[in-house]
PADREN-109168 format. One line per 5 residues: their letters; for each residue x, y, z of N, C-alpha, C. Coordinates in nm, 2 decimals, m for minus. Layout:
BEGIN
a	X Y Z X Y Z X Y Z; ...
This chain:
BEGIN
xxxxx	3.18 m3.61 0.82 3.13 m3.67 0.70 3.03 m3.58 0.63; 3.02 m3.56 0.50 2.94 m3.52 0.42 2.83 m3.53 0.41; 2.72 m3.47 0.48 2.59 m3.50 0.48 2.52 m3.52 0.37; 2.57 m3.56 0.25 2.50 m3.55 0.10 2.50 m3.67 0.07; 2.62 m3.75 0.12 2.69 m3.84 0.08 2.66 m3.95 0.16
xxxxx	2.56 m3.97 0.29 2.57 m4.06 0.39 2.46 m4.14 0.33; 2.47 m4.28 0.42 2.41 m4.37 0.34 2.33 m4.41 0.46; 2.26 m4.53 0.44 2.14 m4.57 0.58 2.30 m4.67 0.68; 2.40 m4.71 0.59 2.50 m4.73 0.70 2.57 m4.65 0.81; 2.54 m4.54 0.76 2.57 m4.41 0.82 2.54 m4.41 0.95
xxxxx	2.39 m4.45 0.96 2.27 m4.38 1.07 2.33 m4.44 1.16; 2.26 m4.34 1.27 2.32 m4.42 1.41 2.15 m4.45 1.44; 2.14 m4.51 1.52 1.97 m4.61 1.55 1.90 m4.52 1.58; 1.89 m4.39 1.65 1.77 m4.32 1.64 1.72 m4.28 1.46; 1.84 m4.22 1.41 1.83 m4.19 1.29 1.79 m4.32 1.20
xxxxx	1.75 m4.41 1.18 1.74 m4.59 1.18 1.56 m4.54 1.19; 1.55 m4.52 1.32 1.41 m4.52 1.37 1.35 m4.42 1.31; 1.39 m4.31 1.28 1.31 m4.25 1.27 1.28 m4.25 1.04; 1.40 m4.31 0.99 1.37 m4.41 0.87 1.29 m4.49 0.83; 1.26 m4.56 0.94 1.17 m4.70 0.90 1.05 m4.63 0.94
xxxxx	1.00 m4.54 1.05 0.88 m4.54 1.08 0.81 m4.55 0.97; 0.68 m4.56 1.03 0.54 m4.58 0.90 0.44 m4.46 0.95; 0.45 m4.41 0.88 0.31 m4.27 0.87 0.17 m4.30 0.75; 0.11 m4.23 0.83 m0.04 m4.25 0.76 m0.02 m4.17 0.59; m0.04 m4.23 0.51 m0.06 m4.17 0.39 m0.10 m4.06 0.37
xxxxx	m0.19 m4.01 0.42 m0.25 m3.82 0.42 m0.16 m3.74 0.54; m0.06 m3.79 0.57 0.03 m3.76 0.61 0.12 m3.66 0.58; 0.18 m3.64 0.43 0.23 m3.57 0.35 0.15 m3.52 0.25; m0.01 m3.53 0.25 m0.08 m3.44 0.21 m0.14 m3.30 0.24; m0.18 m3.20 0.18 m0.15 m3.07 0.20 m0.26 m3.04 0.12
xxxxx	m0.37 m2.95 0.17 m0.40 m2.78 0.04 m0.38 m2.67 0.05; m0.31 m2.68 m0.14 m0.28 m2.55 m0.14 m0.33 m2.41 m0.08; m0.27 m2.31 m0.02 m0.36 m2.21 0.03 m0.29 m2.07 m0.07; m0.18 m2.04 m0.10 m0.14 m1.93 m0.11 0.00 m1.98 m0.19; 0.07 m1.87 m0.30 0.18 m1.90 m0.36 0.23 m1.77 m0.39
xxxxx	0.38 m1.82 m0.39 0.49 m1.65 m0.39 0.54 m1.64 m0.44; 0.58 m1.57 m0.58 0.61 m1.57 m0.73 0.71 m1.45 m0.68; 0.82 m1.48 m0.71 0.92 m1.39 m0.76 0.96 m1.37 m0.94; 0.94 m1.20 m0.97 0.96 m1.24 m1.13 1.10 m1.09 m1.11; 1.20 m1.18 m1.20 1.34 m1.12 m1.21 1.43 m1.23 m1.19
xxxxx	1.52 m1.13 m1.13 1.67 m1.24 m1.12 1.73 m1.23 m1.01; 1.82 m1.27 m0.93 1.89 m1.26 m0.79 1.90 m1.19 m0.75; 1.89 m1.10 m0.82 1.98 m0.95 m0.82 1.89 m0.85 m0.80; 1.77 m0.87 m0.89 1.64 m0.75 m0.87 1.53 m0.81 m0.90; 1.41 m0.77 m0.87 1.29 m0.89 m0.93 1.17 m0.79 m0.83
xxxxx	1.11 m0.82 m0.87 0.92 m0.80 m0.79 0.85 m0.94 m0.73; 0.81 m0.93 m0.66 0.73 m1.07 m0.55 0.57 m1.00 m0.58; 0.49 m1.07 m0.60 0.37 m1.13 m0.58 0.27 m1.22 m0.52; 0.17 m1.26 m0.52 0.09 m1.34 m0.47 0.00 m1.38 m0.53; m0.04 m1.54 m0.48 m0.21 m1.58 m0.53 m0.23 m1.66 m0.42
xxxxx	m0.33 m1.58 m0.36 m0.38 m1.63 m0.26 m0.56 m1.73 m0.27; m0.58 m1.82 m0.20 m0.74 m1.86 m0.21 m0.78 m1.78 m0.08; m0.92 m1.75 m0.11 m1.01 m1.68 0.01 m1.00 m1.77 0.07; m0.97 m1.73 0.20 m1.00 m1.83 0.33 m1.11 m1.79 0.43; m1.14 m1.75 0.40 m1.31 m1.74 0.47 m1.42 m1.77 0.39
xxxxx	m1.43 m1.76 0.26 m1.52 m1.80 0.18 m1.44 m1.90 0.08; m1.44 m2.04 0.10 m1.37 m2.08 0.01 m1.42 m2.11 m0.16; m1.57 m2.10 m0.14 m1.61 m2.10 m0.28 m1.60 m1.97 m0.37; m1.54 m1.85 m0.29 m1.48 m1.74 m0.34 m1.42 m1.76 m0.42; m1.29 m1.80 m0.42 m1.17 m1.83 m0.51 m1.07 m1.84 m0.50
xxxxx	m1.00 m1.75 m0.61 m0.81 m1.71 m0.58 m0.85 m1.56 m0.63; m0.73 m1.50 m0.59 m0.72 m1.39 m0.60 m0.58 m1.32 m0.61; m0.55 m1.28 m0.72 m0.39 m1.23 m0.76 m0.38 m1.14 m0.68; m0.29 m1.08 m0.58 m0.22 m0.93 m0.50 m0.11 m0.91 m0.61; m0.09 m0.83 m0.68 0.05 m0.77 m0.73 0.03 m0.61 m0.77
xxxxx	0.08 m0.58 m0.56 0.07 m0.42 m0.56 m0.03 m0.39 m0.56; m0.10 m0.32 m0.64 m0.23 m0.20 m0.65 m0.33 m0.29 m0.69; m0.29 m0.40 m0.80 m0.36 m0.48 m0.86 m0.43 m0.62 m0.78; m0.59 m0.58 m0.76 m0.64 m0.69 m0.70 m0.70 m0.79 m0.83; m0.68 m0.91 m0.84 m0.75 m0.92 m0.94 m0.81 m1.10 m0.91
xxxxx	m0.99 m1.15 m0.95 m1.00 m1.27 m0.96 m0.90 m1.35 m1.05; m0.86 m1.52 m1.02 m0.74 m1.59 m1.10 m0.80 m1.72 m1.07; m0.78 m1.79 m1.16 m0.86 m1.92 m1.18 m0.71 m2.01 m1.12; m0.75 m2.08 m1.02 m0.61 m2.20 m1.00 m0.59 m2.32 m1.11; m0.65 m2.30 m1.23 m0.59 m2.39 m1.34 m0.51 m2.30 m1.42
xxxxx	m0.44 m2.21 m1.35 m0.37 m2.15 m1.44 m0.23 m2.10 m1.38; m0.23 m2.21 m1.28 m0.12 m2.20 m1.14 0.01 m2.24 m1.25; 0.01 m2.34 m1.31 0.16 m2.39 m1.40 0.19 m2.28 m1.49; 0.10 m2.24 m1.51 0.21 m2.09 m1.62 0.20 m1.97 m1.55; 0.12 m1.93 m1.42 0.18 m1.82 m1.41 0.24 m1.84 m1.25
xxxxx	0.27 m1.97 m1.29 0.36 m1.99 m1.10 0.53 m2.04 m1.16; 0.57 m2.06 m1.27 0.67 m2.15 m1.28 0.73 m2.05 m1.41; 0.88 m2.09 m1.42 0.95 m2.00 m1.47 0.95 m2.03 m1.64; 1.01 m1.91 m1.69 1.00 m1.94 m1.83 1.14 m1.94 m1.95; 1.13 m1.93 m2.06 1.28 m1.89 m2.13 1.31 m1.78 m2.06
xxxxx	1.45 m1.79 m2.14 1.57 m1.69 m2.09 1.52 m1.52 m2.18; 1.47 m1.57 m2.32 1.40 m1.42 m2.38 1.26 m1.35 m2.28; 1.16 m1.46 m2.28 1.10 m1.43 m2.16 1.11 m1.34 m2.03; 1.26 m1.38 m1.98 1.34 m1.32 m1.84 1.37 m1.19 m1.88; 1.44 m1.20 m1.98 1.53 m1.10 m2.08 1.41 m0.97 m2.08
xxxxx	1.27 m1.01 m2.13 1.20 m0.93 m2.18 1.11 m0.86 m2.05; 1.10 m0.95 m1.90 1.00 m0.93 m1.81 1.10 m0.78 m1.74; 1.26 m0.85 m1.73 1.33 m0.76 m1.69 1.32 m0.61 m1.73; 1.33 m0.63 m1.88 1.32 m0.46 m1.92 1.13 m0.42 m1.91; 1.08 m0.50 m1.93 0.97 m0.40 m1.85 0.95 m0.36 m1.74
xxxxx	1.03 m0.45 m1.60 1.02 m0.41 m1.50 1.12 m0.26 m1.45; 1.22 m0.28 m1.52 1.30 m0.14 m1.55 1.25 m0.02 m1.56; 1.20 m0.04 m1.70 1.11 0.08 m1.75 0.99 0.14 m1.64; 0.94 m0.02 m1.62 0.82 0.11 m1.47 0.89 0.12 m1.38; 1.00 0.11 m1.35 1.09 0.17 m1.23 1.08 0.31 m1.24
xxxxx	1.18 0.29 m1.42 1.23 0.45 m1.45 1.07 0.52 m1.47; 0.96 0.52 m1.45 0.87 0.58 m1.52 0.84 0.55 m1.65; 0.91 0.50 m1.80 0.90 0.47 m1.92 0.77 0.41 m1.90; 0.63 0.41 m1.83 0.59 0.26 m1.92 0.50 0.31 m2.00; 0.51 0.25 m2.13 0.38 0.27 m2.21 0.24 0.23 m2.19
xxxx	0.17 0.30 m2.21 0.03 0.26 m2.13 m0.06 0.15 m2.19; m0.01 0.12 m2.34 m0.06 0.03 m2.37 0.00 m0.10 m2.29; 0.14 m0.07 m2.21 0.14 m0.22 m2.16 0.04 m0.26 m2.00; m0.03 m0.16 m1.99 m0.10 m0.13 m1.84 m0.21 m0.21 m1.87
């Protein structure tokens, strides 16, 4: 059977049990610690990070991309964590090209 497709008629009674249980509400709560940004396409792309200090938490966040250490404020996690248009992609790609090949202009540094 299609596991996409199965319904709670499906289950066999452990799978039943472990359905109905009841868990504590903070249960499925979480904080954030760290996030991993892939920018490109399937095919080629660069990974990143933003990580929070975990020893000093009143420290912060802090961007790793490569050489570049830099302070990052976490209200600014929805646009530089999540994807954008296709000109956007179109445009990140050929800059990532260019500092491949060496081309980059320094005004984009």
């Amino acid at each position: 059977m299609d596991e996409k497709n199965r319904s709670a008629d499906d289950l066999n009674e452990e799978e039943m049990h472990v359905l109905r249980r009841k868990v504590p509400d903070n249960y499925y709560k979480y904080t954030l610690k760290g996030i991993v940004v892939h920018y490109g396409t399937a095919d080629q792309g660069h990974y990143y990070s933003f990580i929070q200090d975990r020893e000093n938490k009143n420290a912060g966040w802090f961007e790793f991309n490569d050489t570049l250490v830099r302070e990052f404020d976490p209200a600014e996690i929805p646009e530089e964590t999540f994807g954008g248009d296709d000109a956007n992609l179109t445009n990140n790609i050929t800059e990532m090209q260019a500092q491949k090949n060496g081309q980059v202009d320094q005004a984009m540094i």
